[in-house]
Structures are given as structure tokens and as C-alpha cells.
PDB file of N, CA, C and O in Angstrom:
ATOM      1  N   UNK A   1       7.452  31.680   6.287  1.00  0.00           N
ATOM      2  CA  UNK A   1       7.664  30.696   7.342  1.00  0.00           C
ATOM      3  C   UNK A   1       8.777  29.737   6.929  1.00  0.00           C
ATOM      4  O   UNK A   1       8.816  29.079   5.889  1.00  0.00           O
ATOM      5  N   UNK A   2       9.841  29.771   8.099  1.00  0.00           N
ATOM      6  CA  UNK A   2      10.877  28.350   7.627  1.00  0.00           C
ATOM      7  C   UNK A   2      10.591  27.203   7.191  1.00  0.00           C
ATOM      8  O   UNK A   2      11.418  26.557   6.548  1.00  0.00           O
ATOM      9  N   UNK A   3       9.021  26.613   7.541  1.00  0.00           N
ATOM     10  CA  UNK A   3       8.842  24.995   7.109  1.00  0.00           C
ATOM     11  C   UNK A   3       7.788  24.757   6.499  1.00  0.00           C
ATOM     12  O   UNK A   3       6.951  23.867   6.650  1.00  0.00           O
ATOM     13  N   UNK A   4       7.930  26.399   5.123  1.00  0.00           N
ATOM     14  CA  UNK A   4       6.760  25.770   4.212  1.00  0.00           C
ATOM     15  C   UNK A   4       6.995  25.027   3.426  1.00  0.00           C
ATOM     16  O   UNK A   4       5.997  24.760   2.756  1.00  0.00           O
ATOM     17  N   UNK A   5       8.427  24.184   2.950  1.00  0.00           N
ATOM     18  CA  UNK A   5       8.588  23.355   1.963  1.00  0.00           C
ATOM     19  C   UNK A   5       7.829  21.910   2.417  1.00  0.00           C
ATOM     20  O   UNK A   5       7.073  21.087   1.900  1.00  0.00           O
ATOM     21  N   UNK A   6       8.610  22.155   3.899  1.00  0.00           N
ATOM     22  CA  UNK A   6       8.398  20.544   4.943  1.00  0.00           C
ATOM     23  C   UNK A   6       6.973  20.594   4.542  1.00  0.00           C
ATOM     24  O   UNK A   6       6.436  19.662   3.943  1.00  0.00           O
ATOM     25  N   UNK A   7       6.494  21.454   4.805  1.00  0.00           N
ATOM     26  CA  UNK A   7       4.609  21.220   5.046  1.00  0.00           C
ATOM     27  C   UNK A   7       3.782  21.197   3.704  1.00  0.00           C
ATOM     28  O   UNK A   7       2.641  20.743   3.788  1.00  0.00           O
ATOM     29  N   UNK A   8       4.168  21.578   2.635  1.00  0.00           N
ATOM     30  CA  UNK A   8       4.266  21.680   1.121  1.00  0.00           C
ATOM     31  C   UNK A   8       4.454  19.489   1.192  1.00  0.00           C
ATOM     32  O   UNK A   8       3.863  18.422   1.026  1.00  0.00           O
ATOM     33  N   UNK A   9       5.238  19.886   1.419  1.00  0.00           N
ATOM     34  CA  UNK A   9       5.722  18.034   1.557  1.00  0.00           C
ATOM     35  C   UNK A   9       4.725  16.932   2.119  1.00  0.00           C
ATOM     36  O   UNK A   9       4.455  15.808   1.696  1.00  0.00           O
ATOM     37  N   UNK A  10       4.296  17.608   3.158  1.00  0.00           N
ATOM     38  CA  UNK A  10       3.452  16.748   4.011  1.00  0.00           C
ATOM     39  C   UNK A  10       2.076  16.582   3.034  1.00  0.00           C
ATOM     40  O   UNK A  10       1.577  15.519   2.663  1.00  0.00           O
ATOM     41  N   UNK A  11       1.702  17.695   2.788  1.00  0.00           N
ATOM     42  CA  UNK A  11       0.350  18.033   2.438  1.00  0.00           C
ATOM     43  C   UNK A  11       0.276  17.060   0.691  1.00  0.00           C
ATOM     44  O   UNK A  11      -0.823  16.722   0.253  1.00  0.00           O
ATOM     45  N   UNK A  12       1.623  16.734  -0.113  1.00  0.00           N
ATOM     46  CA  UNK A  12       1.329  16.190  -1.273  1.00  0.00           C
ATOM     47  C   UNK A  12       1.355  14.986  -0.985  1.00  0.00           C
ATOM     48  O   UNK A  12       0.618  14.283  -1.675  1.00  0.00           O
ATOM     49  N   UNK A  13       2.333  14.155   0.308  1.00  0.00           N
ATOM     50  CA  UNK A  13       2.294  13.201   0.718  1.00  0.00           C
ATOM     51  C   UNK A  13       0.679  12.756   0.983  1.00  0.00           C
ATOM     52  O   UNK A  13       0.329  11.652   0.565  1.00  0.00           O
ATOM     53  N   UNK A  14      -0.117  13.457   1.549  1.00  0.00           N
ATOM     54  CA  UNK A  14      -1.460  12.783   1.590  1.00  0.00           C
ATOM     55  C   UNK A  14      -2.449  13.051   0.941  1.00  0.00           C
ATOM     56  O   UNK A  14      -3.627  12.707   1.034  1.00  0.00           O
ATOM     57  N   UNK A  15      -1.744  13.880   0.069  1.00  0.00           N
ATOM     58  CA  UNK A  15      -3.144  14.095  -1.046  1.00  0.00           C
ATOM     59  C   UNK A  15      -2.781  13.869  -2.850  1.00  0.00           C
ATOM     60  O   UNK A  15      -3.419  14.150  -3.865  1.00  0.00           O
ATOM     61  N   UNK A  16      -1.535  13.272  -2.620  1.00  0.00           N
ATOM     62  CA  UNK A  16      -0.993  13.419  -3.826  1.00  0.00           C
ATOM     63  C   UNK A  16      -1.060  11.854  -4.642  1.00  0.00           C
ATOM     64  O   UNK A  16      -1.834  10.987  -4.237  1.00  0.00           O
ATOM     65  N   UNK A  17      -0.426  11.698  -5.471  1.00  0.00           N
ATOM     66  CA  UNK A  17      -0.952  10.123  -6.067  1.00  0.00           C
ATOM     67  C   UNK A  17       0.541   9.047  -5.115  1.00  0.00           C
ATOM     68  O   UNK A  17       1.025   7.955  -5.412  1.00  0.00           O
ATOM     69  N   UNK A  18       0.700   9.541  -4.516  1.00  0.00           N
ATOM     70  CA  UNK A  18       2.056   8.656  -4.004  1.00  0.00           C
ATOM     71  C   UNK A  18       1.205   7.727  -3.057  1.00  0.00           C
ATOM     72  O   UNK A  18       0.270   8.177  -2.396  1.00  0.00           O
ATOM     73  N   UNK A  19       1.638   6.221  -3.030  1.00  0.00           N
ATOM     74  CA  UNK A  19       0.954   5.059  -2.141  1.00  0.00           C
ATOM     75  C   UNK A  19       0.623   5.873  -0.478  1.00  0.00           C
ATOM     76  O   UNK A  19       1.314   6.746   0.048  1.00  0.00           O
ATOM     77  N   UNK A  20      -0.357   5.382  -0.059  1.00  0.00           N
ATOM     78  CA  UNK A  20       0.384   5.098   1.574  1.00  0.00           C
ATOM     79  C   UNK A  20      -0.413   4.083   1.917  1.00  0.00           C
ATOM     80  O   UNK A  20      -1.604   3.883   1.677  1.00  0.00           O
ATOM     81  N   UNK A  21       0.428   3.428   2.539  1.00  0.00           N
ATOM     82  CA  UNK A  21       0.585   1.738   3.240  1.00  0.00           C
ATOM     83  C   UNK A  21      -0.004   2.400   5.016  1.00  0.00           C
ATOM     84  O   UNK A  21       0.500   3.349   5.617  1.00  0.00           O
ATOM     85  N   UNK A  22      -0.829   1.787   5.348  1.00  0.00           N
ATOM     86  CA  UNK A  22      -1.121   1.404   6.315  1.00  0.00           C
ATOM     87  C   UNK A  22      -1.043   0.030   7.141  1.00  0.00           C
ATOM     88  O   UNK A  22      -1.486  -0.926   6.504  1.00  0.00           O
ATOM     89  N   UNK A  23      -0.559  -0.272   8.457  1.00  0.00           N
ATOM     90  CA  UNK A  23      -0.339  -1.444   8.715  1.00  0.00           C
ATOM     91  C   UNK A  23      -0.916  -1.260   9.578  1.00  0.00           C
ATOM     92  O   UNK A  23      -1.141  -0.109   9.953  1.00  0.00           O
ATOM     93  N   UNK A  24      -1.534  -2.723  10.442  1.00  0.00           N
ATOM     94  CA  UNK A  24      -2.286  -2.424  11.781  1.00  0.00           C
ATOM     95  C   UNK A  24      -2.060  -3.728  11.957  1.00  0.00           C
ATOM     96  O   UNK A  24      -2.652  -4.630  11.365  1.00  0.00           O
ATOM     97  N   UNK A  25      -0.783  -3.916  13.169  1.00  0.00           N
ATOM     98  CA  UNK A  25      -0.490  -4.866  13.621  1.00  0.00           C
ATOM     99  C   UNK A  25       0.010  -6.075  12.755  1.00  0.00           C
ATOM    100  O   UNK A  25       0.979  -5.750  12.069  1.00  0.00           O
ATOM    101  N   UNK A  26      -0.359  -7.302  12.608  1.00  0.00           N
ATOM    102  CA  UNK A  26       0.142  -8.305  11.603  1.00  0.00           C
ATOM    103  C   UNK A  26      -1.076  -9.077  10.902  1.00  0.00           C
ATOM    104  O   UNK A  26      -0.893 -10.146  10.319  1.00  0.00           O
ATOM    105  N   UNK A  27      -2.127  -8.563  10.984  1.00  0.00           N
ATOM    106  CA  UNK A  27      -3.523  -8.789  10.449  1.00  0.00           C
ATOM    107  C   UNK A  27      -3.933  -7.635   9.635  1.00  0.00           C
ATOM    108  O   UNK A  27      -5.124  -7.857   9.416  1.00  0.00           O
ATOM    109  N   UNK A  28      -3.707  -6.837   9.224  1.00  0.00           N
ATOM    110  CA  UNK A  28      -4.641  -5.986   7.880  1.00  0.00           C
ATOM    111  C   UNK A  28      -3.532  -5.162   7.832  1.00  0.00           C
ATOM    112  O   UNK A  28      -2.851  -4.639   8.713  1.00  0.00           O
ATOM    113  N   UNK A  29      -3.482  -5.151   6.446  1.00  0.00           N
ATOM    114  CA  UNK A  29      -2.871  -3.851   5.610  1.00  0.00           C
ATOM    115  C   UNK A  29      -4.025  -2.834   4.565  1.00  0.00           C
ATOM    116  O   UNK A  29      -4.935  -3.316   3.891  1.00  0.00           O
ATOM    117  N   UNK A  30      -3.735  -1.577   4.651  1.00  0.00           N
ATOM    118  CA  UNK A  30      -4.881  -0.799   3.900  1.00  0.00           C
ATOM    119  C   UNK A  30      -3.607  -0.166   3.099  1.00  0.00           C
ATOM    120  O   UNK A  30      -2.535   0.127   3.627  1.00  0.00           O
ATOM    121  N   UNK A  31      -3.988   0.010   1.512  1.00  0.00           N
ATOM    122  CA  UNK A  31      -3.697   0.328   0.540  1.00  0.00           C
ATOM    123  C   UNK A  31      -4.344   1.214  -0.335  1.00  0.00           C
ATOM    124  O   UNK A  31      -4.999   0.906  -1.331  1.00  0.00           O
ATOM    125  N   UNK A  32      -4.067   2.576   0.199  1.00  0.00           N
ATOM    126  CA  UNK A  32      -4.454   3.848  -0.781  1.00  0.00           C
ATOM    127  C   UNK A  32      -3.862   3.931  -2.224  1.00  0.00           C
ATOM    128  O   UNK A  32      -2.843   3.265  -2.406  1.00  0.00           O
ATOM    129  N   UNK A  33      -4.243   4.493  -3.047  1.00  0.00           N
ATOM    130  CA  UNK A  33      -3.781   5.046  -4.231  1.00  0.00           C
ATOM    131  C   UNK A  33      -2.899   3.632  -5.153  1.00  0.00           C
ATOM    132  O   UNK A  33      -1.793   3.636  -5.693  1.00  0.00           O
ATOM    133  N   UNK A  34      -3.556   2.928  -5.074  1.00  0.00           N
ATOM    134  CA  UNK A  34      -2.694   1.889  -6.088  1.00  0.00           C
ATOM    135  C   UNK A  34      -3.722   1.884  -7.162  1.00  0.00           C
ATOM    136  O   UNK A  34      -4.854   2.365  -7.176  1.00  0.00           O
ATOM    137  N   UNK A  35      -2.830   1.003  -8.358  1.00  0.00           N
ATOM    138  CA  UNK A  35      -3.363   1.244  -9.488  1.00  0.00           C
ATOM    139  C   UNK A  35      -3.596  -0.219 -10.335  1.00  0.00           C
ATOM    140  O   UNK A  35      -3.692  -0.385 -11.551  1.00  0.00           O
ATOM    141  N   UNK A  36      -3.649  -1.199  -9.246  1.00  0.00           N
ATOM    142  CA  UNK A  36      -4.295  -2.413  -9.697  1.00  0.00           C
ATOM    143  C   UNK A  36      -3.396  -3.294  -9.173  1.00  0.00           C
ATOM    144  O   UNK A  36      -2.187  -3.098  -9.051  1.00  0.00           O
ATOM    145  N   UNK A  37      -4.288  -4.713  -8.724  1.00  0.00           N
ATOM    146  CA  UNK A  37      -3.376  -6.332  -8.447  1.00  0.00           C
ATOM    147  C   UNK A  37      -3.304  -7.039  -9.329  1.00  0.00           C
ATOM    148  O   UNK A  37      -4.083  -7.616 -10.088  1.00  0.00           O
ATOM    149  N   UNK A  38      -1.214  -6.878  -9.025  1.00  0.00           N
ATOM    150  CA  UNK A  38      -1.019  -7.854 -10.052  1.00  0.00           C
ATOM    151  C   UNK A  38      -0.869  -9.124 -10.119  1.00  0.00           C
ATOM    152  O   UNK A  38      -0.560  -9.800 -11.100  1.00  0.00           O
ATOM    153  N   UNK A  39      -1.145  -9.521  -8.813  1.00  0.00           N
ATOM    154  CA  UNK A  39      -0.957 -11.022  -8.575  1.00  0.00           C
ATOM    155  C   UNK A  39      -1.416 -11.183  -6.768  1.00  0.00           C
ATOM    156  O   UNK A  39      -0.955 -10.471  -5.876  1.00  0.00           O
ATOM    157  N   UNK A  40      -2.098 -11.944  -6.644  1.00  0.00           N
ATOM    158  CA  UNK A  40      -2.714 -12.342  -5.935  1.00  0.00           C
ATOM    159  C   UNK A  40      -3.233 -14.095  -5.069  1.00  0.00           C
ATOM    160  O   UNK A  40      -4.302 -14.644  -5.337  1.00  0.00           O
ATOM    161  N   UNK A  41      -2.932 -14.266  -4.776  1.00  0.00           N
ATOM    162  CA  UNK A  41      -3.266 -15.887  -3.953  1.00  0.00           C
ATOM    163  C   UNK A  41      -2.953 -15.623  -2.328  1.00  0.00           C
ATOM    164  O   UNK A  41      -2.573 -14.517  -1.943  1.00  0.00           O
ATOM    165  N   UNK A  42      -3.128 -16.622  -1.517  1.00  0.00           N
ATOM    166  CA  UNK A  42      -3.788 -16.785  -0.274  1.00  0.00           C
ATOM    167  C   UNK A  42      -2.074 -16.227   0.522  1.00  0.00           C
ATOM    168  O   UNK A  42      -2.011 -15.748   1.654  1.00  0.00           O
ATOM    169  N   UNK A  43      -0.961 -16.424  -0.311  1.00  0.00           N
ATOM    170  CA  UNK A  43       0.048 -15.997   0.461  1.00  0.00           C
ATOM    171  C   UNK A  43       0.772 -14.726   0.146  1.00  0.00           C
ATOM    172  O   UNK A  43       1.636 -14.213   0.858  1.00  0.00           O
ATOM    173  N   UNK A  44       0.308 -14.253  -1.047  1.00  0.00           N
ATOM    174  CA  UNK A  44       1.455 -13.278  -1.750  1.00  0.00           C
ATOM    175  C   UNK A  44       0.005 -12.021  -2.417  1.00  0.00           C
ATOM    176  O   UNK A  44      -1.075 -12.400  -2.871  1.00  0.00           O
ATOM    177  N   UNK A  45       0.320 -11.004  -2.314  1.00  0.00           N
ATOM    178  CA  UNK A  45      -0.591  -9.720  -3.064  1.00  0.00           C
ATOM    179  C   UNK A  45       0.714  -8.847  -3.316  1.00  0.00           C
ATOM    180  O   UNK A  45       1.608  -8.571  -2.516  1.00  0.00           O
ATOM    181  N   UNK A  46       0.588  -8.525  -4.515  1.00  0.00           N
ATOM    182  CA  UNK A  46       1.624  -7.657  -5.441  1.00  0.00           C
ATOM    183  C   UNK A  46       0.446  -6.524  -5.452  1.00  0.00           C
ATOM    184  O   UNK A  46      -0.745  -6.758  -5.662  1.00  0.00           O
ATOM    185  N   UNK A  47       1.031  -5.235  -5.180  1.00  0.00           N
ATOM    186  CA  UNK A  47      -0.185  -3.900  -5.727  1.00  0.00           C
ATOM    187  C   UNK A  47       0.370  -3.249  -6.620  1.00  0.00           C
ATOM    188  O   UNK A  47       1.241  -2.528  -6.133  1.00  0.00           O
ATOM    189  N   UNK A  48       0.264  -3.135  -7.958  1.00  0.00           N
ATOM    190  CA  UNK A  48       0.854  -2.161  -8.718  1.00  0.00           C
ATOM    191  C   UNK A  48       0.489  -0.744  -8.005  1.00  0.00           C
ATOM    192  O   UNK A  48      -0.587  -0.649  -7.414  1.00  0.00           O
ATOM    193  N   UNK A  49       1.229   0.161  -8.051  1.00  0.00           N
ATOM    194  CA  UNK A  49       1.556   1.454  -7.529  1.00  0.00           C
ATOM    195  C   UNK A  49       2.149   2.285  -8.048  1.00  0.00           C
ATOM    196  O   UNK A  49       3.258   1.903  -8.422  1.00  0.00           O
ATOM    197  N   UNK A  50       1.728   4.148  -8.435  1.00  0.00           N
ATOM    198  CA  UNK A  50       2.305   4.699  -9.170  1.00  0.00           C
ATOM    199  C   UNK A  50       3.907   4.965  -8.828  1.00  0.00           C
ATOM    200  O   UNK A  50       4.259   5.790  -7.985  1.00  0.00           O
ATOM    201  N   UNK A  51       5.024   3.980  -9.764  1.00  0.00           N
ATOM    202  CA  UNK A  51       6.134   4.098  -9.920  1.00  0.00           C
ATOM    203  C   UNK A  51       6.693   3.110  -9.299  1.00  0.00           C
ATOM    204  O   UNK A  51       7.860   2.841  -9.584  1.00  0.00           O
ATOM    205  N   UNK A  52       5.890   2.228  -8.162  1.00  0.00           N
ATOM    206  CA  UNK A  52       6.433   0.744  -7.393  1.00  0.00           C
ATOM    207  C   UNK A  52       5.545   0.091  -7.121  1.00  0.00           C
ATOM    208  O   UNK A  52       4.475   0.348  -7.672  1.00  0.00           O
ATOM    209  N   UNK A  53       5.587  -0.539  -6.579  1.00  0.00           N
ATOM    210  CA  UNK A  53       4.975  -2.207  -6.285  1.00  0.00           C
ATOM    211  C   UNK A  53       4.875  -2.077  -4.891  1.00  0.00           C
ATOM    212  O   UNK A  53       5.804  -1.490  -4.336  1.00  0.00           O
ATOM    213  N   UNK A  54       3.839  -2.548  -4.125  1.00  0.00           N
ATOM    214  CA  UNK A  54       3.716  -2.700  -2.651  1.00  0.00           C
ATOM    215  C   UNK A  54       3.789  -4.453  -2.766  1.00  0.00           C
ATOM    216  O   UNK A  54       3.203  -4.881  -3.761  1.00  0.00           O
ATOM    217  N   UNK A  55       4.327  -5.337  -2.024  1.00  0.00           N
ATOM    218  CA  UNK A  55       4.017  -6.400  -2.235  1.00  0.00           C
ATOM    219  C   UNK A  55       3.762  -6.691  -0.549  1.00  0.00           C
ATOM    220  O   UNK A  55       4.226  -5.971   0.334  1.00  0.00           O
ATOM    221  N   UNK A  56       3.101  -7.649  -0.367  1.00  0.00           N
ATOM    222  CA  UNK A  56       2.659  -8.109   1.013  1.00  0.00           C
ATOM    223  C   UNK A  56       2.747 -10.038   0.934  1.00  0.00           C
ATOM    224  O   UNK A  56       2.422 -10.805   0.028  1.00  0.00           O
ATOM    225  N   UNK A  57       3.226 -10.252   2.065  1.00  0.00           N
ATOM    226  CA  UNK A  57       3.426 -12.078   1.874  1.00  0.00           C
ATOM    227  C   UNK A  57       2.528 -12.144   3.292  1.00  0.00           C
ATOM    228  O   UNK A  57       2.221 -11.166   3.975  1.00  0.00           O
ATOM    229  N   UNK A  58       2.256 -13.249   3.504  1.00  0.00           N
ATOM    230  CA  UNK A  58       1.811 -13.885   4.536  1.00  0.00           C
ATOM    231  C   UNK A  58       0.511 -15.053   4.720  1.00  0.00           C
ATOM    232  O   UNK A  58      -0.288 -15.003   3.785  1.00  0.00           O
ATOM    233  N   UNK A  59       0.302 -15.737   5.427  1.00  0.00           N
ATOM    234  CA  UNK A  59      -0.685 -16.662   5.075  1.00  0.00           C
ATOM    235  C   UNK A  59      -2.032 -16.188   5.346  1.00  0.00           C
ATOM    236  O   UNK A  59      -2.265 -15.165   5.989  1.00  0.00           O
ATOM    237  N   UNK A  60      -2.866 -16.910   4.870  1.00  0.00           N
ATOM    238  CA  UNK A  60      -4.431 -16.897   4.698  1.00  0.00           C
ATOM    239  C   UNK A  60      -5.053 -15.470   4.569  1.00  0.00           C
ATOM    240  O   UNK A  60      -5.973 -14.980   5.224  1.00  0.00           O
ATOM    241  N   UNK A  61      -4.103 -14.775   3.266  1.00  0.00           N
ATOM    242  CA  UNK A  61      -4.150 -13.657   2.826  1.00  0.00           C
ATOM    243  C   UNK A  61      -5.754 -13.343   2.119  1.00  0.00           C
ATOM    244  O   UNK A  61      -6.033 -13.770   0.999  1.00  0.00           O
ATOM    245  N   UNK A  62      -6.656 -12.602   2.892  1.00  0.00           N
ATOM    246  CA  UNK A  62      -7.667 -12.284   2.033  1.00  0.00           C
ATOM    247  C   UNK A  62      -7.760 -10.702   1.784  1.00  0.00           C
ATOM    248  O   UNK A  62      -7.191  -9.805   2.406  1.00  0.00           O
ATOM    249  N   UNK A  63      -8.708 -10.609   0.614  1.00  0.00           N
ATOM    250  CA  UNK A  63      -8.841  -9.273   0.089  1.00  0.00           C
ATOM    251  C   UNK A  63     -10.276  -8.833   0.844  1.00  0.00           C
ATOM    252  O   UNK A  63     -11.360  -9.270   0.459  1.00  0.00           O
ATOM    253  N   UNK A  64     -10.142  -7.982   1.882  1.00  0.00           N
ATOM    254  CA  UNK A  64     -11.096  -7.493   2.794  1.00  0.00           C
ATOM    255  C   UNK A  64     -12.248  -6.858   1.954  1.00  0.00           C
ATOM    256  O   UNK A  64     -13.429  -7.201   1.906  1.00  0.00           O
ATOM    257  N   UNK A  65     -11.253  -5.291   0.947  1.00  0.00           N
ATOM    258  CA  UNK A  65     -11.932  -4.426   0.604  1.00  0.00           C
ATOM    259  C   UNK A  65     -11.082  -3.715  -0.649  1.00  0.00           C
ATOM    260  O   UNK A  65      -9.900  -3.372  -0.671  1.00  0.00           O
ATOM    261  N   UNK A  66     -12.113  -3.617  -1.691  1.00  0.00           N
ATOM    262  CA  UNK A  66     -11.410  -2.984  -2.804  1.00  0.00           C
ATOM    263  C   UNK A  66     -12.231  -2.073  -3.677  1.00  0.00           C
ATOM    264  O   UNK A  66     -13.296  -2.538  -4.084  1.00  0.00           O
ATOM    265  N   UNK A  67     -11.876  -0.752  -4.055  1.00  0.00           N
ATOM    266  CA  UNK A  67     -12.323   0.054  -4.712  1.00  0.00           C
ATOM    267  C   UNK A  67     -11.004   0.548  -5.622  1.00  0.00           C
ATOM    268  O   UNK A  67      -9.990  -0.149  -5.633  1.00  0.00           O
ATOM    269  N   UNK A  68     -11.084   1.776  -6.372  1.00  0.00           N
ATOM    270  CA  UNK A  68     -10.725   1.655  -7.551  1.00  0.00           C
ATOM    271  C   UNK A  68      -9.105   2.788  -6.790  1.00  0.00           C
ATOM    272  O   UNK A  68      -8.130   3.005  -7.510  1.00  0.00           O
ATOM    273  N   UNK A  69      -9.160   3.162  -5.773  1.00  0.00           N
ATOM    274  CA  UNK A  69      -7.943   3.664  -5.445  1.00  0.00           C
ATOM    275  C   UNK A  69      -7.911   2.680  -3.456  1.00  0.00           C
ATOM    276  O   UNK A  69      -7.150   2.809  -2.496  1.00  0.00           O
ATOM    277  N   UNK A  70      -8.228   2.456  -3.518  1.00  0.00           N
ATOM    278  CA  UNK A  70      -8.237   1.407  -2.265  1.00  0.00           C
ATOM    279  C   UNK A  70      -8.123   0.213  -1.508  1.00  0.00           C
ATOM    280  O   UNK A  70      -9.251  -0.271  -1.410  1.00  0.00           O
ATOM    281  N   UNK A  71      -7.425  -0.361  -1.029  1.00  0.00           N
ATOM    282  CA  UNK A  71      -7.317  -1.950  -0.540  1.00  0.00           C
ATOM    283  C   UNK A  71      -7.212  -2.295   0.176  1.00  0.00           C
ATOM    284  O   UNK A  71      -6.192  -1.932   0.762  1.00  0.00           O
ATOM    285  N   UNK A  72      -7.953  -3.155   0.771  1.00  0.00           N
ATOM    286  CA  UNK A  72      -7.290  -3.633   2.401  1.00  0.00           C
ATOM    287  C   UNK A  72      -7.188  -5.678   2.524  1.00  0.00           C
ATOM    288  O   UNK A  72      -8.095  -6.510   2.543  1.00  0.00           O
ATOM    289  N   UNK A  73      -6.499  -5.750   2.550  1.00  0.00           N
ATOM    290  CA  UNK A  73      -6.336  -7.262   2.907  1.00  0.00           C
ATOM    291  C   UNK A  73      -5.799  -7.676   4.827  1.00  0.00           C
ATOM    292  O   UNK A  73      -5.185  -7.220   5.791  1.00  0.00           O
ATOM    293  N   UNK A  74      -6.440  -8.621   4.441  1.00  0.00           N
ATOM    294  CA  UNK A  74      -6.239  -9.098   6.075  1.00  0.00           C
ATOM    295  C   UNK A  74      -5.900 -10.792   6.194  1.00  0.00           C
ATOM    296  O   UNK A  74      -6.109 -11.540   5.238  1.00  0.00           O
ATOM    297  N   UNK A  75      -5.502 -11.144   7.142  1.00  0.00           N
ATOM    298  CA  UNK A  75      -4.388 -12.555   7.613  1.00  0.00           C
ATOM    299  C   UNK A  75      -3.713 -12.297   8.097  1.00  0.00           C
ATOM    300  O   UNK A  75      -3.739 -11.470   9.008  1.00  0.00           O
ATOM    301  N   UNK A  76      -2.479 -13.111   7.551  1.00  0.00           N
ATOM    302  CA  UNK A  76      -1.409 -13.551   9.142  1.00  0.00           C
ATOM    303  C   UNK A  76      -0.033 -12.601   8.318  1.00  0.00           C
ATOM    304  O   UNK A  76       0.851 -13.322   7.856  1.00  0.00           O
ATOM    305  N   UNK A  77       0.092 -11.577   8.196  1.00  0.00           N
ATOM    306  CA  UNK A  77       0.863 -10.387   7.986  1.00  0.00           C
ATOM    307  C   UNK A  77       2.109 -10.928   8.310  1.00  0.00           C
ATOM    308  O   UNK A  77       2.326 -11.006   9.520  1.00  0.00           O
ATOM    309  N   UNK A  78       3.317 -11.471   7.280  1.00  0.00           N
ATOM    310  CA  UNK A  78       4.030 -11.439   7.411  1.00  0.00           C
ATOM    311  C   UNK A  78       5.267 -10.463   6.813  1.00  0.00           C
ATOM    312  O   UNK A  78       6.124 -10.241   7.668  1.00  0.00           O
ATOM    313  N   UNK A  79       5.461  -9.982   5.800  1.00  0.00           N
ATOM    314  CA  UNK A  79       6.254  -8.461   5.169  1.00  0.00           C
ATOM    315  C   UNK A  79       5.487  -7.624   4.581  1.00  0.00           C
ATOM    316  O   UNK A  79       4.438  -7.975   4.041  1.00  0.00           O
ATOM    317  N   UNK A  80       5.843  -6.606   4.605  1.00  0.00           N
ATOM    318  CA  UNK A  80       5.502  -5.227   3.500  1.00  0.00           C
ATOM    319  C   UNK A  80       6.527  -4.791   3.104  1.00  0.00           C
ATOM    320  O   UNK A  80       7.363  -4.137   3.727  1.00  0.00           O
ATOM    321  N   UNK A  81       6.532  -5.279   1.544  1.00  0.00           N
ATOM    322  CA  UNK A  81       7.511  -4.725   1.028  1.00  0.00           C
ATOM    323  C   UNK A  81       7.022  -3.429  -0.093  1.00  0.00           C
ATOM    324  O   UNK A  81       5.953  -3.283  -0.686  1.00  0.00           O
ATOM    325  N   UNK A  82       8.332  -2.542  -0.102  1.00  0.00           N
ATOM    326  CA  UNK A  82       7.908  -1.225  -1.020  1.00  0.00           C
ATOM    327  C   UNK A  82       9.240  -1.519  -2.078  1.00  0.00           C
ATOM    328  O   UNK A  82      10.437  -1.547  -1.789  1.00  0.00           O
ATOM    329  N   UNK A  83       8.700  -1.687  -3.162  1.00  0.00           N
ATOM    330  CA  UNK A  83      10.142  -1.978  -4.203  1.00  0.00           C
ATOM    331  C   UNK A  83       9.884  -0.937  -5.571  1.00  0.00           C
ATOM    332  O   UNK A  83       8.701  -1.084  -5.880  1.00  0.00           O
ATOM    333  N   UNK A  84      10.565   0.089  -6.533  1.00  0.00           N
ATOM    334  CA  UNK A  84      10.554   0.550  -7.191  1.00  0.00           C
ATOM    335  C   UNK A  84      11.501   0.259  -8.338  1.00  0.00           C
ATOM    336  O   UNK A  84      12.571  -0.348  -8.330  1.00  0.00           O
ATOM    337  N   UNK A  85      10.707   0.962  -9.529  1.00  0.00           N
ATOM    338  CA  UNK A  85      11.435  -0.262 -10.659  1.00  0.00           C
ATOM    339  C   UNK A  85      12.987   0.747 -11.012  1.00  0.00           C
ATOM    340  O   UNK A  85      13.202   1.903 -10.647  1.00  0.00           O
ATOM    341  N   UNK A  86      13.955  -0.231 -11.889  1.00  0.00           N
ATOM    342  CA  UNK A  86      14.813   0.745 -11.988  1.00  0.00           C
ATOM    343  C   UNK A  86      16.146   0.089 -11.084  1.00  0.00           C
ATOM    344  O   UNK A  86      17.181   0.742 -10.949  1.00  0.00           O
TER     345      UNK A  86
END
């Protein structure tokens, strides 16, 4: 098939250790596959992430939900940033 690489692609994209950022609107972000917070207060959440950083700003930033590959914070959603080191 022509688009078994594409789909090879897709399939590591969601099962593989790479982040995915979920946004829902400007109130909650969900955070798969990270690998710990590195900083945290009511305006700013840094997620360490294998190979980058998810960082999220915005006010009355709380941490909804957290497990050991999972996150969701919710408030007044102002950026998502994806930054890699290097």
C-alpha cells in the first residue's frame, strides 16, 4: 500500500512516547506522556517531556488531574507552548 509509512506514522504518533497536547478551548489542557513538572504556580506549568518542554501560561492555573504519564490543568488558558532543547 502507498501510505504505509504515513500510517506507520500515525500509529507511533499515538502510541509512541512522543507528547500529545490536548486543548479544549481556553480552559483545560490534557497532557499525555510527560515525564514530570518542572515548575508550577497559579500562572505558569512547565511539563518536562520526552526531548521538550510543554509549557502553558495563563491565570488561575490549576492542576485538575495527574498520574504518572498524564495531566490536565484547567483556568484561563492563555499559550501552549512546545519548545525543544538544542
Amino acid at each position: 500500500m502507498a501510505h504505509d509509512g504515513f500510517g506507520a506514522a500515525i500509529l507511533e504518533d499515538l502510541h509512541g512516547s512522543r507528547p500529545r497536547v490536548e486543548i479544549i478551548g481556553n480552559s483545560r489542557v490534557v497532557v499525555e506522556n510527560h515525564r514530570g513538572i518542572q515548575e508550577y504556580d497559579d500562572g505558569l506549568l512547565r511539563i518536562k517531556c520526552c526531548g521538550c518542554e510543554v509549557r502553558i501560561t495563563g491565570a488561575g492555573l490549576t492542576l485538575a488531574a495527574l498520574s504518572l504519564d498524564e495531566l490536565a490543568v484547567t483556568g484561563t488558558i492563555v499559550s501552549v507552548e512546545y519548545t525543544t532543547a538544542g
